[in-house]
DRENMAR-794981 format. One record per residue (C-alpha): residue number from 1; z, x, y. Coordinates in Angstrom, 2 decimals, decimal comma, always signed. Layout:
! DRENMAR-794981
[NUM [Z X Y]]
...
END
This chain:
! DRENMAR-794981
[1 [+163,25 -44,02 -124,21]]
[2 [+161,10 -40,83 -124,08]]
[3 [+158,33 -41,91 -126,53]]
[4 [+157,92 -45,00 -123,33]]
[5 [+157,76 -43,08 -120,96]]
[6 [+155,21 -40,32 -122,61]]
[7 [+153,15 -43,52 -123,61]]
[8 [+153,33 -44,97 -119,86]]
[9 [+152,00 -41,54 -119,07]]
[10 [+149,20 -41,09 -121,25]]
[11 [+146,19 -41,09 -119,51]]
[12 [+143,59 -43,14 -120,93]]
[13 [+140,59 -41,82 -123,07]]
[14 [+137,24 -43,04 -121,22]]
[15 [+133,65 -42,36 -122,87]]
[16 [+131,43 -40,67 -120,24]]
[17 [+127,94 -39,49 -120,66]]
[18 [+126,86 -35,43 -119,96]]
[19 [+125,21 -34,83 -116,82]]
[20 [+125,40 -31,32 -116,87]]
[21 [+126,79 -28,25 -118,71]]
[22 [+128,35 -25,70 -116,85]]
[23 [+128,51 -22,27 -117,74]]
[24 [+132,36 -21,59 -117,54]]
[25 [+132,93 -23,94 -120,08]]
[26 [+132,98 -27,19 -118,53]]
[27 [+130,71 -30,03 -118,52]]
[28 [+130,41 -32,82 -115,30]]
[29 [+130,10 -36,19 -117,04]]
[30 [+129,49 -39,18 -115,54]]
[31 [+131,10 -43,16 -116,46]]
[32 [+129,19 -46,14 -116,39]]
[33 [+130,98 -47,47 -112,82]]
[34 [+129,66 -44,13 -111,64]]
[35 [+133,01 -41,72 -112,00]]
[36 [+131,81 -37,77 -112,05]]
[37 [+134,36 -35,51 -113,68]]
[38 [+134,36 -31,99 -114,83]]
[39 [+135,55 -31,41 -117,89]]
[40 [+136,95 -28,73 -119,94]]
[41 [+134,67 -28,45 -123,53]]
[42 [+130,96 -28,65 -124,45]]
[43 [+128,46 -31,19 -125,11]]
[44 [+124,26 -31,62 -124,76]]
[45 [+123,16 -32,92 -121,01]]
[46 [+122,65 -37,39 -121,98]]
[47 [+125,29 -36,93 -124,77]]
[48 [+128,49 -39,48 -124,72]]
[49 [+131,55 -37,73 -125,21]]
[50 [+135,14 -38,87 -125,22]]
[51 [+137,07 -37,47 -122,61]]
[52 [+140,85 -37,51 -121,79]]
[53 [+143,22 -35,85 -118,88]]
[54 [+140,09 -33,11 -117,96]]
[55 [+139,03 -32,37 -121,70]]
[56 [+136,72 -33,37 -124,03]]
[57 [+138,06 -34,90 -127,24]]
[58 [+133,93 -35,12 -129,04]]
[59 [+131,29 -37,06 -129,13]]
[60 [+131,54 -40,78 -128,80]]
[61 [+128,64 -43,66 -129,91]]
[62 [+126,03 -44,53 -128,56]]
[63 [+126,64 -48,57 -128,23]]
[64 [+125,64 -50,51 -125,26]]
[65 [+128,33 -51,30 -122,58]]
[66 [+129,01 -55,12 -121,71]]
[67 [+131,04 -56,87 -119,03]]
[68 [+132,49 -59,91 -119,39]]
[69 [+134,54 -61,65 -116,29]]
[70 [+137,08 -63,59 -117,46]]
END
């Protein structure tokens, strides 16, 4: 019952792209939908990174983003 209710709780990992880097440590990325977050770790201002609850996990792909509506 605890491993379902730490996996109902674990934020999801989003790929965001590096708007800025911040001198404490932190960079503000950015989503595709247009979601700004700071974020605890490094990265290079255009670079996608994978991010997850506030920190940066590395760098992610760079692969275009499609929508599909079902």
């Amino acid at each position: 019952m605890l491993k379902q209710l730490q996996t109902a709780l674990v934020l999801p990992r989003m790929i965001m792209t590096v708007a800025v880097v911040n001198a404490d440590g932190t960079v503000t990325a950015s989503s595709a939908s247009g979601h700004t977050i700071r974020a605890i770790g490094s990265g290079t201002v255009g670079d996608h990174i994978y991010v997850q609850d506030g920190r940066v996990l590395g760098t992610a792909p760079d692969l275009p983003f499609v929508e599909i509506d079902v």
